[in-house]
C-alpha positions, 0 to 999 in steps of 0.5 A: 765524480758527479759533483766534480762534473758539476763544480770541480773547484767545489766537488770537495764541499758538496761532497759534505753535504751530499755525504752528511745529507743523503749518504751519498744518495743512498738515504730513502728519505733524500729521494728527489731532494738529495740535500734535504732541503726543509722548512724555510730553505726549501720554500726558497728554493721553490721561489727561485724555481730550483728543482731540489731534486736536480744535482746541479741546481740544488749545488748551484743553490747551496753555494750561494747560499752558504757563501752569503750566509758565511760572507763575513766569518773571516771578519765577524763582528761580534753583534752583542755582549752575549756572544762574548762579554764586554766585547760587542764590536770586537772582530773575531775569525769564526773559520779560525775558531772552528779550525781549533775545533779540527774543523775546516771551512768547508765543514763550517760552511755545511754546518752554517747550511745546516744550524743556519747563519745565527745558529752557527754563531751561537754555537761557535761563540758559545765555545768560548762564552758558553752563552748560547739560546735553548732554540740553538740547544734543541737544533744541535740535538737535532742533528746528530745520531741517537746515541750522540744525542744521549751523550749531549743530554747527559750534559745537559741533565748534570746539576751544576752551577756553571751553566756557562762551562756545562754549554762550553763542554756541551758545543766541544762534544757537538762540534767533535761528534760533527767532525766523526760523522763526517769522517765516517761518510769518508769526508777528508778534513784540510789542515789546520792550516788551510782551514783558516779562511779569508781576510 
């Protein structure tokens, strides 16, 4: 009620991050900063004056942030060979590949809030690649439950030579424990076909 007071046409988006972040305010640890704002997105925040702890000021925040972060995943152009082999400069729809992972735009943009704008790539282009940076690795184990991470280890941990199919396993278990969690805190996924994105 309170995020649809604030932007109706995004009540449903903020309610991810509100739900994922602080339970719905019920996280001791999101008192006064109910996004968990941390590191560099907190010092911008502060430079824009926002009070982190205002509903409204920090909803306003994150969706400006994340519309830029996310500006161009309708189109992205893909920046290098390691996101796909022999592809740089091909044009790929990362709202389109996340949707094949029952992931939808709202959910794309809270997870581009939460890896950052070059972690999420990472992830996404790894699902097809499998070529993703350890930095990118520590965060994802970073963001999920103890037992999901243990689970993402166990991968990790397995002596194979197909590194590249070990990480493509690896962001599947991520994006499918990223999806429960987010069903848990009661967020309701749109179809498919809704989840598109724009041209």
């Amino acid at each position: 009620q309170q995020l649809h007071g604030i932007n109706p046409e995004r009540a449903q988006e903020l309610s991810v991050v509100m739900g994922m972040e602080s339970s719905w305010g019920t996280d001791v640890n999101a008192k006064g900063n109910p996004f968990q704002l941390k590191g560099s997105m907190k010092e911008m925040a502060q430079k824009k004056g926002v009070d982190i702890g205002n509903m409204k000021a920090v909803s306003e925040f994150y969706t400006t942030q994340v519309d830029s972060m996310t500006e161009d995943f309708g189109k992205y152009k893909l920046e290098g060979d390691v996101q796909f082999l022999a592809q740089k400069g091909k044009t790929v729809n990362v709202f389109q590949m996340m949707s094949e992972h029952g992931l939808d735009e709202n959910m794309t943009k809270y997870l581009t809030w939460q890896q950052g704008r070059g972690g999420m790539l990472d992830i996404i282009t790894a699902s097809k690649s499998g070529k993703i940076g350890r930095g990118t690795i520590n965060n994802m184990l970073s963001n999920v439950h103890n037992w999901q991470e243990k689970k993402m280890q166990d991968i990790l941990d397995e002596d194979t030579k197909n590194k590249t199919g070990q990480n493509r396993r690896l962001v599947s278990m991520f994006l499918k424990f990223q999806k429960q969690n987010a069903e848990k805190k009661g967020y309701k996924f749109k179809p498919n076909h809704e989840a598109h994105g724009r041209d």
